[in-house]
N, C-alpha and C positions, 0 to 999 in steps of 0.2 A: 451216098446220102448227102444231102443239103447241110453248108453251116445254120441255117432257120430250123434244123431239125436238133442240132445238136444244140443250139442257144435255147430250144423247148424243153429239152432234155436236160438242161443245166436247169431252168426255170424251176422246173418241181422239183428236182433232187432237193434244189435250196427250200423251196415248201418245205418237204418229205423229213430232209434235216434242219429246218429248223423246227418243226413238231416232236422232232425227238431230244430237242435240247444240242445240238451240238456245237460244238467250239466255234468261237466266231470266228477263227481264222478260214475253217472248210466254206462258211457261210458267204465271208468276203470273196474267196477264190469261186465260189459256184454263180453268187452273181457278178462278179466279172466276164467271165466265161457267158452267162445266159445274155447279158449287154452287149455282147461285144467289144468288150474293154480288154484292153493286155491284161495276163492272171498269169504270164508263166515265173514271176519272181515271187510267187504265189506258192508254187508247188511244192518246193523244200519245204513249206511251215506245215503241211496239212498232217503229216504223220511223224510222228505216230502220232494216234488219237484213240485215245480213250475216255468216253463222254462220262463216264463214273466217276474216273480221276478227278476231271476239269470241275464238277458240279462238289465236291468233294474238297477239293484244294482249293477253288471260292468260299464254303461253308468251314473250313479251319480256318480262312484266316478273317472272316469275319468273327469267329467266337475268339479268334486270338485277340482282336481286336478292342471288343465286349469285355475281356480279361481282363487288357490292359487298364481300361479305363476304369473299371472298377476297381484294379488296384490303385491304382492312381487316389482317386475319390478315398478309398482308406486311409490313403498315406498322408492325404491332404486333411482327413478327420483327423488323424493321429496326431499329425504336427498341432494342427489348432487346440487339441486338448489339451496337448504337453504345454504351450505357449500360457495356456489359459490356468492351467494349475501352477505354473511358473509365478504369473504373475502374483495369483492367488496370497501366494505364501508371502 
């Protein structure tokens, strides 16, 4: 089999997984590999892979994120109220 067959081969996998969502690390090594670019410092990252996980552990810590700030924003109401009823008096 031809490297033109296996750099085809790489081509759509990368399609194939990225319409499934998968980890950009698989995504970077599939188009390396379909280029013909070196991809074997590549190989160690690809696995394990679990594309649930990854979609998953993005989505906690953007809501951790969202948390934050909105404690934040109360803590910053709080403070300005106490300040404010401080003065008040």
């Amino acid at each position: 089999m031809s490297i033109d067959n296996y750099k085809s081969l790489c081509a759509a996998l990368y399609q194939a997984c990225g319409a499934y969502d998968m980890p950009e690390r698989v995504l970077d090594a599939l188009s390396a590999a379909a280029n013909g670019e070196e991809f074997s410092h590549l190989i160690d990252e690809i696995l394990p892979c679990n594309p649930d996980f990854e979609k998953k552990k993005d989505h906690y810590a953007s809501v951790r994120a969202d948390n934050y700030k909105a404690s934040q924003a109360i803590s910053d109401f709080e403070s300005k109220t106490a300040n404010e009823e401080i003065e008040d008096e």
